[in-house]
C-alpha positions in Angstrom: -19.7 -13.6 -1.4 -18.2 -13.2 -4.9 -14.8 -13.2 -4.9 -13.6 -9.8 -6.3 -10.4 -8.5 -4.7 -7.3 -9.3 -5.1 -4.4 -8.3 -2.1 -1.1 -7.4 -3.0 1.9 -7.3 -0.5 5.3 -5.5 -1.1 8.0 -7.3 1.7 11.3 -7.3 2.4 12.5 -9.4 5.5 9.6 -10.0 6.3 9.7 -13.7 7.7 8.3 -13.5 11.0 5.7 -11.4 10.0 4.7 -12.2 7.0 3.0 -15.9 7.0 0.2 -14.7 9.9 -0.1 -11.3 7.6 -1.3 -13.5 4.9 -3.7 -15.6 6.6 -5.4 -12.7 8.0 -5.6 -11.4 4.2 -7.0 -14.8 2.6 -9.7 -14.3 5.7 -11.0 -11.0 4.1 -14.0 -11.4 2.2 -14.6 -11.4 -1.7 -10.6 -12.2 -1.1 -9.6 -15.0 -3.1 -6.0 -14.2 -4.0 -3.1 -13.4 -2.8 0.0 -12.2 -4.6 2.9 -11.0 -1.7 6.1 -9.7 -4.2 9.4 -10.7 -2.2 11.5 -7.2 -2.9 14.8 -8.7 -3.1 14.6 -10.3 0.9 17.7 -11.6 2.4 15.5 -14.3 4.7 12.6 -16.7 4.3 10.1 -14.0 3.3 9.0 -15.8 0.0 9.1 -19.3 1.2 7.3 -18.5 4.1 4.5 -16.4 2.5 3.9 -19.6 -0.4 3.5 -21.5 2.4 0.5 -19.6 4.0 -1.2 -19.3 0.8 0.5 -16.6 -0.8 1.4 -16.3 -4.8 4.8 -15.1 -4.6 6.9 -12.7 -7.2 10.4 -12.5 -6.9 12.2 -9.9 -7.4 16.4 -10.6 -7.4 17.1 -7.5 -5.7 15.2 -4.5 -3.9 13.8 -2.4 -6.6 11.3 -0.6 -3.6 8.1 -0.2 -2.8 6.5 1.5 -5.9 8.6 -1.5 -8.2 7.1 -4.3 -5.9 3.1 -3.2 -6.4 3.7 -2.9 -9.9 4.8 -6.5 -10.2 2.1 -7.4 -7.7 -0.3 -5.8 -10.0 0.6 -7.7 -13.2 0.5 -10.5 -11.1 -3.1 -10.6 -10.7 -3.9 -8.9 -14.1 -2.6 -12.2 -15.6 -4.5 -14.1 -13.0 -8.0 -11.8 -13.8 -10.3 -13.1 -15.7 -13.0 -10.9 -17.2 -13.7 -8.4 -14.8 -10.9 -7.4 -13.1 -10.6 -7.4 -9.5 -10.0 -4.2 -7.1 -6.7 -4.2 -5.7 -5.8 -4.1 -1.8 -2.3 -3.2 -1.1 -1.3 -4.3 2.8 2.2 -3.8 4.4 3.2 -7.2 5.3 4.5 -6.8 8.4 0.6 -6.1 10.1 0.3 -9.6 11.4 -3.1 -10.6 12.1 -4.3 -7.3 12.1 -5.0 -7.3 8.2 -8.0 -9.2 8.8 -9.3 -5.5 9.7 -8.8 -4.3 6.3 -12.5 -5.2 5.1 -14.0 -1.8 5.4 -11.1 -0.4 3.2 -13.0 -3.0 0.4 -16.2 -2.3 0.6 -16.3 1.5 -0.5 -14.5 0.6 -3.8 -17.1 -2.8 -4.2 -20.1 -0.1 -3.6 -19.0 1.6 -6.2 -18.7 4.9 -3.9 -15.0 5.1 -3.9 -12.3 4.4 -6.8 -9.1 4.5 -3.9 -10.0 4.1 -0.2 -7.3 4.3 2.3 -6.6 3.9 5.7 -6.4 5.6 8.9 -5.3 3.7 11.6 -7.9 4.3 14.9 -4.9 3.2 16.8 -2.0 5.7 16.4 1.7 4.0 16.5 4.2 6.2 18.1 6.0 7.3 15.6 10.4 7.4 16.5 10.7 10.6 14.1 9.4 14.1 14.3 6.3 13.2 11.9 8.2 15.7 9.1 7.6 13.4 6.1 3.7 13.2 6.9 3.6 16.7 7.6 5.4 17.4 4.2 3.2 14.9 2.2 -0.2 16.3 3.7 0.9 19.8 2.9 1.4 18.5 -1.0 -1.3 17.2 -1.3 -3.5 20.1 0.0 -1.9 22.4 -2.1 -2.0 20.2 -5.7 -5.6 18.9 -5.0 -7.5 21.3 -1.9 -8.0 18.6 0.2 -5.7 17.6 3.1 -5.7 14.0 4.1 -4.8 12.4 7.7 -2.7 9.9 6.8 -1.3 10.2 3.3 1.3 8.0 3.8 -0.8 4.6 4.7 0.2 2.3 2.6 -3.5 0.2 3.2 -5.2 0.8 0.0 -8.0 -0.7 -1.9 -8.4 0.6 -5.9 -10.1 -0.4 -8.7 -8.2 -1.6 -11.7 -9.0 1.5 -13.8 -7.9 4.0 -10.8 -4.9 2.1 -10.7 -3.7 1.8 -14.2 -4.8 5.5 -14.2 -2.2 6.2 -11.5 0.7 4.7 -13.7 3.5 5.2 -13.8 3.8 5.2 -9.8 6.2 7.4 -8.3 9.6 5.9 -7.6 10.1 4.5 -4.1 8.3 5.9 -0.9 6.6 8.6 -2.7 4.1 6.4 -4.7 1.3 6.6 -1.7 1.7 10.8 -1.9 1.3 11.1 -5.8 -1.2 8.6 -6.3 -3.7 10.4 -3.9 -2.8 13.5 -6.4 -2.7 11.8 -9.6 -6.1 10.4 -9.2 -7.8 13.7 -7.2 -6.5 15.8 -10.4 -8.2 13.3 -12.6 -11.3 12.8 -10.9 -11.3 10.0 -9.2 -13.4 9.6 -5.6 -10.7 9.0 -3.1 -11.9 8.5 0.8 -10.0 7.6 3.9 -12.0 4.8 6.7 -10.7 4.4 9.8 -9.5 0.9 10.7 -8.1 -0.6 13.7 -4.8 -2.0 12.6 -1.2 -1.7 13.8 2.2 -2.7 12.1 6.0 -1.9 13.4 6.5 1.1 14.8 9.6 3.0 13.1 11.9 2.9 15.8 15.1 5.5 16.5 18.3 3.9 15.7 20.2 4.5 12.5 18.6 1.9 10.4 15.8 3.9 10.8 17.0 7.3 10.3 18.0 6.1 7.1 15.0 4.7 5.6 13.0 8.1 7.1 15.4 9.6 5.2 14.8 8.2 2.2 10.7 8.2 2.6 11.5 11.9 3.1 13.5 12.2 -0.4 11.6 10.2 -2.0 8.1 12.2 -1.3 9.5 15.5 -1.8 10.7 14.3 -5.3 6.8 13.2 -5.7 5.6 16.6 -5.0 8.1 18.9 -6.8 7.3 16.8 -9.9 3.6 17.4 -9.1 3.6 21.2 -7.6 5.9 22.2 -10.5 3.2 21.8 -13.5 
């Protein structure tokens, strides 16, 4: 197959996971690069990613989610040669289980989808209430009229021209929620396929109360930005 798409991975400690997360992504097919963007990571994240395969982009400190696919993004843009590839964004801490990602590709390399993203056939249990995905499904129903399953996936294959369309991405946490409205209100095709991956479960203790917290700020930012024009 040609090679066509490109995966990029935001991490931060990420060093135990990471290395068999990119293996299982250079596996994919049409896959022949990819870029993992070390947000700032306190461990071996970066060295242990190049040594799987990976291109890596540092970043000095954490600059967040939204921050690290932008540099991923460049990253391959420079590394594109005439036509561009699509873009697959994976979490990096989904082990092996990224191999799984192929039928998030082939949509986008169909040409029947510009932004495909996941839903996970195997629910995690979640250590929160589910309020943030509640709150970013009931956004993007009411900006766009159609109410997604799992808005806040963060597996996503896009073309180039969805993506740049998309910019600038919303800070942080909110980037998955306003880019499914961003590109819906421009007229981009955006599906969701089911895929049978898994990644860390958010767990219960105060570490993450705190980043639930801030996925929760951070997406209702997204939306009264969006809602409000």
């Amino acid at each position: 197959m040609t090679a066509d798409t490109a995966v990029v991975i935001p991490a931060k400690d990420e060093a135990d996971r990471i290395g068999a997360t990119v293996k299982a992504a250079l596996g994919l097919p049409g896959v022949d690069l990819v870029v993992v963007v070390d947000d700032g990571s306190g461990d071996q994240t970066g060295r242990v990613a190049r040594a799987a395969g990976a291109r890596v982009v540092r970043h000095s400190r954490n600059r967040g989610k939204a921050a690290a696919m932008e540099s991923g993004a460049e990253a391959v843009r420079l590394l594109d040669e005439e036509v561009p590839r699509h873009l697959l964004f994976l979490d990096a801490d989904l082990g092996e289980t990224a191999l799984a990602a192929a039928p998030l590709i082939e949509p986008v390399r169909r040409g029947e989808a510009d932004l495909a993203t996941a839903v996970f056939a195997t629910r995690v249990k979640l250590g929160g209430l589910g309020m943030v995905v509640k709150l970013s499904r009931e956004g993007v129903r009411r900006a766009t009229g159609w109410e997604p399953k799992q808005p806040l996936n963060g597996q996503r294959c896009i073309t180039r021209e969805a993506f740049e369309a998309a910019r600038p991405l919303a800070h942080g946490w909110g980037v998955e929620t306003a880019m499914l409205i961003d590109l819906m209100r421009r007229g981009f095709r955006v599906v969701e396929v089911e895929v049978d991956m898994t990644h860390r479960a958010t767990g219960t203790d105060w570490h993450a109360q705190l980043h639930r917290a801030g996925q929760l700020r951070d997406v209702a930012r997204a939306l009264v930005a969006r809602l409000s024009r």
